[in-house]
N, C-alpha and C positions, 0 to 999 in steps of 0.2 A: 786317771782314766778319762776322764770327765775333760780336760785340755786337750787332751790328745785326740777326741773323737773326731771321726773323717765328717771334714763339712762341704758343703756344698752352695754356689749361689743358685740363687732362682730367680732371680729380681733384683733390683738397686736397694728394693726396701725388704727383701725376703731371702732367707737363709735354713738352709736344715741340716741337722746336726744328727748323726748317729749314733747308739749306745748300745751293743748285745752285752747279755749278762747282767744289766748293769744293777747294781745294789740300790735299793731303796731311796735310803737315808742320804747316801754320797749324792744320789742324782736328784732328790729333791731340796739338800741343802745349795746345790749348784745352780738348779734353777731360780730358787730365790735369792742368791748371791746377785744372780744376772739380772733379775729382774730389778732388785733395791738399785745397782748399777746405774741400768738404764733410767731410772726415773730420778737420780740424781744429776746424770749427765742431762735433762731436758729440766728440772726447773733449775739448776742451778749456770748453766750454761745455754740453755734454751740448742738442744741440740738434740735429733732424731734420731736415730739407731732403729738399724735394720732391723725388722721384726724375725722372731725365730720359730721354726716348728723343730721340735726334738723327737726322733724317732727311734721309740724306746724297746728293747726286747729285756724286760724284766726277768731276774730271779722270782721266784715265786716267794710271793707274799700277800698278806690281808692288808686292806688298809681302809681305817676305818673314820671318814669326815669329822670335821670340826664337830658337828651337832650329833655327830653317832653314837647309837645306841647299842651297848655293850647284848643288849636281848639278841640282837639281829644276829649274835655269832653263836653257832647252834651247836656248833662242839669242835675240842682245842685236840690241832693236831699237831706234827711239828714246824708247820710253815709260822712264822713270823706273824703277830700283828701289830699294824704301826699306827699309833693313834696320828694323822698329818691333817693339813688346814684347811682342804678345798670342801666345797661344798658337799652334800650326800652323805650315806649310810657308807655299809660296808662292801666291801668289792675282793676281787682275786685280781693278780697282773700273774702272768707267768707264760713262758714257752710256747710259742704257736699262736698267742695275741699279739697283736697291734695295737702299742700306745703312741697316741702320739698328741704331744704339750706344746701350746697354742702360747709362745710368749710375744703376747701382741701388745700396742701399741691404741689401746681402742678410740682415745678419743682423736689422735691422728688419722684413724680410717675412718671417721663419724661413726661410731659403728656403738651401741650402747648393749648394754648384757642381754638383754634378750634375741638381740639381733648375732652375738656372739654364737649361744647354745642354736637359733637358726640355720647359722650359717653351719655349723658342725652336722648340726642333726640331716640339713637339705645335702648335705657333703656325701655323707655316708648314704642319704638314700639314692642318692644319681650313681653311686658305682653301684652297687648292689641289685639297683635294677636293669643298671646294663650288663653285671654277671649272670643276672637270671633270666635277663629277656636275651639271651645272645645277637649279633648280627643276623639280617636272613631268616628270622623266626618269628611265628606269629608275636605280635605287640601284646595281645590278650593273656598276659604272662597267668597262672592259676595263685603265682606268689607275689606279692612280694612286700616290699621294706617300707616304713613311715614311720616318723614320728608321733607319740600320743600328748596332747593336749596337756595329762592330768601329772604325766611323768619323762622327763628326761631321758634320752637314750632314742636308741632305731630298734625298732621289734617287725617281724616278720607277719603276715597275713595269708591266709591260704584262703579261696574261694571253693565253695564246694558248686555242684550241677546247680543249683537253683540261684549262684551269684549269690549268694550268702557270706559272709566275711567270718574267718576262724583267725583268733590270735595264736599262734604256734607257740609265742616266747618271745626274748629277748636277745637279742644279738651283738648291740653295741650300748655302752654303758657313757654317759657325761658326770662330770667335776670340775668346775674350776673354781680360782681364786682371783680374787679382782682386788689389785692395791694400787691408789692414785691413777685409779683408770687404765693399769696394766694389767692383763691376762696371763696365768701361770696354770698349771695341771691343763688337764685336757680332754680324752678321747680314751676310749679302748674298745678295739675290734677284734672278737674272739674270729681266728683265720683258723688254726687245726688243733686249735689246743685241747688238752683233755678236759673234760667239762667238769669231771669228777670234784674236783676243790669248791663249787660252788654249793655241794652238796651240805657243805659245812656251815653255811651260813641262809641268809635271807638274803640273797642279793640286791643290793641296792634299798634292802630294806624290806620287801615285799616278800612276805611270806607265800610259798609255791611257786613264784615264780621260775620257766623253764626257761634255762639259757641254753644260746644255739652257737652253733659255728658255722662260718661259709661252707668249710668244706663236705659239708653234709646237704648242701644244697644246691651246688655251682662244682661243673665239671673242670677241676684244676691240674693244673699237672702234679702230676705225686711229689714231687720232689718238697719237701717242705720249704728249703728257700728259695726256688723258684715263685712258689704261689704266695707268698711274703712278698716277696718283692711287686711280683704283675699287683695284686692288690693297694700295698702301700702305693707304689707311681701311679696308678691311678687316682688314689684319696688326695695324693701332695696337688695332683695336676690340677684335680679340680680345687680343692682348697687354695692355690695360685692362682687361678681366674677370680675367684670370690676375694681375695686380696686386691686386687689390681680392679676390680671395681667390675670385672668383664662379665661376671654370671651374678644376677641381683636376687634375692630373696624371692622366695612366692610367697602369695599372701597365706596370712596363718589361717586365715578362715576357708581356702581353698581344697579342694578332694586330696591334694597332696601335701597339704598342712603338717 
């Protein structure tokens, strides 16, 4: 399945690869396949290879980081859990998310790990406030998306009349794994999924935490793989500008940090 996926160029140095359905273990053995790959074709032949984004429509399953803590899983249903190697706690992939696996090339981009999870995090907050701020509508959106300081991921903000900031929850989840300065795992952006499977665990570790989905906030079209899709082209576009050097980090100390 994993050979056969429909790819696509995007750049001399960027490429992305599609997977629905796809099983766990196959797509994460395929990733690190690709990755040990590429890092042997560059020290041992000093030779670059196009960086990849994998855009993944998982089976549903748990999957619970290198350092995870079997506590954070709050009761066993019949979804799968996969003990796998990227960073973080525990998480859901399934149906109506958006995963999408970052196998980059970091120190060819200059680009160092925290400049990575950056670049992910600023990614997801530029489409998300252009889905909530629409074209032709006030800029003074009541919502929207940022990353926090203390944890990983994009969460939602609501202002109440007195300009007051409300955390709503959590929308888009980070992981990766970084071997000889390669990036593998990635992203996940819950787009219509049912939220219900989160119920099962501590998300990302965080006890209470509430997880959200776009389309509970952003008028999309019904269609499920229509608003997949406008969503994902949007994430790739701008994730392809931040490849190619065009759109630069803002500083982490800034209101959009």
């Amino acid at each position: 399945m994993i050979s056969n996926a429909p790819t696509h160029t995007v750049s001399d140095m960027l490429i992305t690869k599609s997977l629905t359905h796809a099983d766990y273990n196959e797509t994460h053995d395929a990733m690190l396949a690709r990755t040990l790959e590429r890092i042997a074709l560059k020290k041992e032949h000093s030779t670059r290879t196009p960086d990849e984004l994998w855009i993944v429509d998982h089976n549903d399953v748990y999957t619970l980081g290198q350092a995870g803590k079997e506590e954070h899983i709050l009761a066993h249903t019949d979804t799968p859990i996969i003990k796998t190697d990227r960073g973080g706690q525990v998480t859901w992939h399934g149906h109506g998310q958006l995963v999408l696996y970052w196998l980059f090339d970091l120190h060819s981009l200059g680009w160092g790990v925290r400049n990575l999870v950056s670049h992910a995090e600023q990614a997801i907050e530029d489409v998300l406030r252009e889905l909530l701020t629409p074209e032709g509508t006030d800029d003074d959106a009541t919502i929207t998306a940022r990353a926090r300081r203390d944890a990983p991921g994009v969460y939602l903000y609501a202002y109440d009349d007195k300009g007051r900031e409300i955390m709503l929850g959590k929308i888009a989840s980070l992981g990766f794994k970084i071997k000889h300065g390669f990036s593998y795992h990635g992203l996940a952006l819950n787009i219509d999924c049912d939220l219900a499977p989160f119920n099962a665990i501590n998300p990302c570790g965080y006890a209470g935490m509430q997880m959200l989905r776009v389309a509970d906030f952003v008028d999309l079209p019904a269609a499920s793989t229509l608003t997949a899709n406008l969503v994902t082209q949007k994430l790739i576009d701008n994730i392809a500008k931040r490849h190619a050097g065009e759109i630069t980090l803002r500083p982490i100390d800034s209101d959009f940090a």
